[in-house]
C-alpha positions in Angstrom: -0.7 91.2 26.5 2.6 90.6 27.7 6.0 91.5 25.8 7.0 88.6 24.1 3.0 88.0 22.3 3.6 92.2 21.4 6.5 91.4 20.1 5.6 88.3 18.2 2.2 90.2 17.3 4.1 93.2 15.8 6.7 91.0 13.8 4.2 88.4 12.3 1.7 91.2 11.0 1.5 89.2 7.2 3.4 86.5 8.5 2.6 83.2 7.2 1.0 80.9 10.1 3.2 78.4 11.7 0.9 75.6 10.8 2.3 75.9 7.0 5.8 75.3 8.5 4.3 72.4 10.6 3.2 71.4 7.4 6.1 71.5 5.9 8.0 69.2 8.5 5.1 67.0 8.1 5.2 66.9 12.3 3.7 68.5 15.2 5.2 70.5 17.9 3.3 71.9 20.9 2.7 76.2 19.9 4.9 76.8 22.7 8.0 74.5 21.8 7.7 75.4 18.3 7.8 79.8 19.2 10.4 78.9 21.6 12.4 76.9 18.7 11.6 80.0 16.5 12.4 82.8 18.9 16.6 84.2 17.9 18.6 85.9 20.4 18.2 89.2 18.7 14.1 89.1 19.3 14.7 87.7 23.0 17.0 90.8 23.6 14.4 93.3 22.3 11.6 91.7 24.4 12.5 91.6 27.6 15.3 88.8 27.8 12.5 85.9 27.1 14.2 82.7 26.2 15.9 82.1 23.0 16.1 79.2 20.7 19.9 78.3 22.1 18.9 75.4 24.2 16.8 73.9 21.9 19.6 74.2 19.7 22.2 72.5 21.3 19.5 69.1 21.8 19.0 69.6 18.2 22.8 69.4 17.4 23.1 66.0 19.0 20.4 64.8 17.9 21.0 65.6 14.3 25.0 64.6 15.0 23.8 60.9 16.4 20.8 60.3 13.4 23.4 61.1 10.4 26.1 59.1 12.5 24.1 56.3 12.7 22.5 56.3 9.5 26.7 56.6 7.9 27.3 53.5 10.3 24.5 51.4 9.0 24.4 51.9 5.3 28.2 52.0 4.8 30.2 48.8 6.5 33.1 49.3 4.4 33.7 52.8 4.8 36.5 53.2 7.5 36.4 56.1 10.6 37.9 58.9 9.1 35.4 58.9 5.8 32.4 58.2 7.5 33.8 61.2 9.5 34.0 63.2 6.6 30.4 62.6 5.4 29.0 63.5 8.4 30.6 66.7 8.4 29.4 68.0 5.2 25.7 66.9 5.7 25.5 68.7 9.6 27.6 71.4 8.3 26.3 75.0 8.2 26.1 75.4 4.8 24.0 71.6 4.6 21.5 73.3 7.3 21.1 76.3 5.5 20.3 74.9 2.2 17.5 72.8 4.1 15.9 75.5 5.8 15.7 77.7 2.7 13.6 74.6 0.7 11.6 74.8 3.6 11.3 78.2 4.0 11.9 78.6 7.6 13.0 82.1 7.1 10.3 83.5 6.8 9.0 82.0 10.4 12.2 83.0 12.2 11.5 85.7 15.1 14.8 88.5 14.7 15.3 91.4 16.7 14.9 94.7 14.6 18.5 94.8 13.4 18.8 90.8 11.8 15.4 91.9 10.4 17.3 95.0 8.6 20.4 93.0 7.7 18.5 90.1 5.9 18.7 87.9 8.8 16.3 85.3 7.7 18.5 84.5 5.0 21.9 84.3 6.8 23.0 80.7 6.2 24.1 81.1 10.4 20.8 81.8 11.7 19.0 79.5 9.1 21.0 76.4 10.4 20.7 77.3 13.9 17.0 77.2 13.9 16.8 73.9 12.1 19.0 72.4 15.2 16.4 74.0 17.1 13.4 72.4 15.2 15.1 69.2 15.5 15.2 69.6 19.0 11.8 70.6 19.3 10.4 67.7 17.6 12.6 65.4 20.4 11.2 67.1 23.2 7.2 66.8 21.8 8.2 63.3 20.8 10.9 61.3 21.1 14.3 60.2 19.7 12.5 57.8 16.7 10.3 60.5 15.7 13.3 63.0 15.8 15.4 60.6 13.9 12.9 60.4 11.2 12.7 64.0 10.4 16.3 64.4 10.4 16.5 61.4 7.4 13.7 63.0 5.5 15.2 66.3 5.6 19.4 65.6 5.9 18.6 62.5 4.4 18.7 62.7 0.5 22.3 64.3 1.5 23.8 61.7 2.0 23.6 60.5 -1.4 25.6 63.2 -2.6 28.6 62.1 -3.5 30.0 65.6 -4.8 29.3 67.0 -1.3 30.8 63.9 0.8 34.0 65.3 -1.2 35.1 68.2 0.1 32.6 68.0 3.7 32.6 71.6 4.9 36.1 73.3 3.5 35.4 74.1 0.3 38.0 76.5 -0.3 40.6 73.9 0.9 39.5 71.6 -0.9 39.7 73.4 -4.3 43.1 74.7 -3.0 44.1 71.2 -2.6 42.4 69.7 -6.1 44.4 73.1 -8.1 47.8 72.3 -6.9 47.3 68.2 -6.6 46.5 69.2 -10.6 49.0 71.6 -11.6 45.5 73.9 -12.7 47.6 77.1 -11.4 46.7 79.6 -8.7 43.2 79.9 -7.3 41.4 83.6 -7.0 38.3 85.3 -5.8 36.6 87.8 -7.7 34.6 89.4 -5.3 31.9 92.5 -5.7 29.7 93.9 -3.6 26.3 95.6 -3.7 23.5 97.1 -1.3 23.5 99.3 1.7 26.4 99.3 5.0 23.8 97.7 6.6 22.2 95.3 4.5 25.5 94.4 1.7 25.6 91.3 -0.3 27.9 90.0 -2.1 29.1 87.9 -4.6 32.0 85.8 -5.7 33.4 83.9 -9.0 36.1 81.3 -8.5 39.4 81.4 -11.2 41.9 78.8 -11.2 44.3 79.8 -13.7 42.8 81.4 -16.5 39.4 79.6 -15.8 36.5 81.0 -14.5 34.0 78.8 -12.1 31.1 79.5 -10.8 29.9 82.5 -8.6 28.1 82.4 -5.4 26.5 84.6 -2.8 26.8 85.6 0.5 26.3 88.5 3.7 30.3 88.6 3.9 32.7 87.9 1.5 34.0 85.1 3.0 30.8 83.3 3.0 30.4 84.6 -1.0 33.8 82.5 -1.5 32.8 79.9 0.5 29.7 79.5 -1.6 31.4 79.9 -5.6 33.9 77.4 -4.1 30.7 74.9 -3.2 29.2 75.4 -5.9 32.2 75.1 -8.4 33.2 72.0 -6.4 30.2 69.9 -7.4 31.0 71.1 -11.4 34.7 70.4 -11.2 33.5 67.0 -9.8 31.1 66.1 -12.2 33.5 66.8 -15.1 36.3 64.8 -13.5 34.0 61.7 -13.2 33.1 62.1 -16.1 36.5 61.7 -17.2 38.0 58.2 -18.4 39.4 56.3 -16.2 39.5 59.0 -13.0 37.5 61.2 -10.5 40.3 63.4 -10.3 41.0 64.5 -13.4 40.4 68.1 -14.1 37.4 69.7 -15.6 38.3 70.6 -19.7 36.9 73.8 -21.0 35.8 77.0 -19.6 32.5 75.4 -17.2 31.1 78.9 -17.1 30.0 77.9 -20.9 28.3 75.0 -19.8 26.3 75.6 -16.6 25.2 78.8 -15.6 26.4 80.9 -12.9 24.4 80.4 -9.4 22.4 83.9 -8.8 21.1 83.3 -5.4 
């Protein structure tokens, strides 16, 4: 048995089957390709330098980049450069990726080297969106660039109708910055705690502008924590603005944490 089926063999003991995540995809992809699109750095590095995921990545990455460009271009002919820019951002962004793979579960298929496997790799938003690139890139080289473009509009598809995404593409935290002062709503903070081992710490962050609390959001740093209260506070501040008369950027009344509860995970 050589290093890399040990290696697979010892991680996937309980595993779930990669035909459930085939399933999922709702496309096929040779058992090769699809270990190879699977296989992290950390797990190549522990078996012998076997090939990672990385190349398969980058493919992916263009072909994700030139599905949600054209799909922007095709359904939007009024939207001008720098907007359709924007949208394409937030849906290819890490964060976009990440959220993708979790629905699907791809975590859980992943192959990490003992140390992600300790620090929660599976769910690091990084890894997560790197191996969806990698899928995508997968399913172009079993198939080609239609069959590739399809998956990517099932899966990235739906976010494109997101308006409260589109709005502030991948900077969260500069765009709240920017919505607090364009507002007068006072300075923004980050209330930030953390819980769990050295090796293996979460943690998690609530948003206050003013004397307003938002909502909270999770992460393996505390950047990425803020990074995800700020999403996640984003799309409420957004909602209650629309809902305002007359203006999408009016500020959000009331203290939000009263009326949708805080994100735990």
């Amino acid at each position: 048995m050589s290093t890399h089926t040990q290696g697979v063999a010892a991680q996937g003991a309980g595993a779930l089957d990669n035909a459930e995540l085939l399933k999922r995809l709702g496309v096929d992809i040779d058992p090769e390709t699809l270990r190879l699109a699977l296989t992290h750095r950390s797990f190549a590095y522990e078996n012998g330098g076997i090939p990672t995921n990385e190349r398969l990545e980058f493919l992916g990455d263009s072909v994700l980049g030139f599905s949600v460009t054209d799909a922007l271009f095709r359904e939007n002919p009024d939207l001008a450069e720098g907007e359709l820019a924007k949208r394409r951002s937030a849906v290819v962004s890490t964060r976009a990726l990440a959220g993708v793979a979790r629905s699907l579960g791809v975590g859980n298929f992943i192959l990490l080297g003992q140390g992600e496997r300790l620090t929660d790799g599976k769910n690091k938003a990084s890894i997560l969106a790197d191996t969806m690139e990698a899928l995508i890139g997968a399913v172009y080289v079993c198939h080609d660039i239609e069959t590739a473009r399809q998956l990517v509009m099932r899966l990235i598809g739906p976010l494109l109708l997101d308006a409260a995404a589109m709005g502030a593409a991948t900077d969260w935290k500069t765009s709240i910055q920017e919505y607090a002062a364009g507002n007068q709503l006072g300075p923004v903070r980050y209330e930030v705690t953390g819980e769990g081992p050295d090796h293996a710490r979460t943690y998690q962050a609530v948003l206050w502008i003013g004397g307003t609390s938002y909502l909270s959001g999770n992460g393996h740093s505390k950047k990425e924590a803020e990074q995800d209260a700020a999403a996640n506070s984003w799309r409420q501040i957004h909602s209650a603005a629309s809902g305002a008369v007359g203006s999408e950027d009016a500020p959000a009344t009331g203290n939000p944490t009263t009326d949708r509860p805080a994100k735990q995970g």
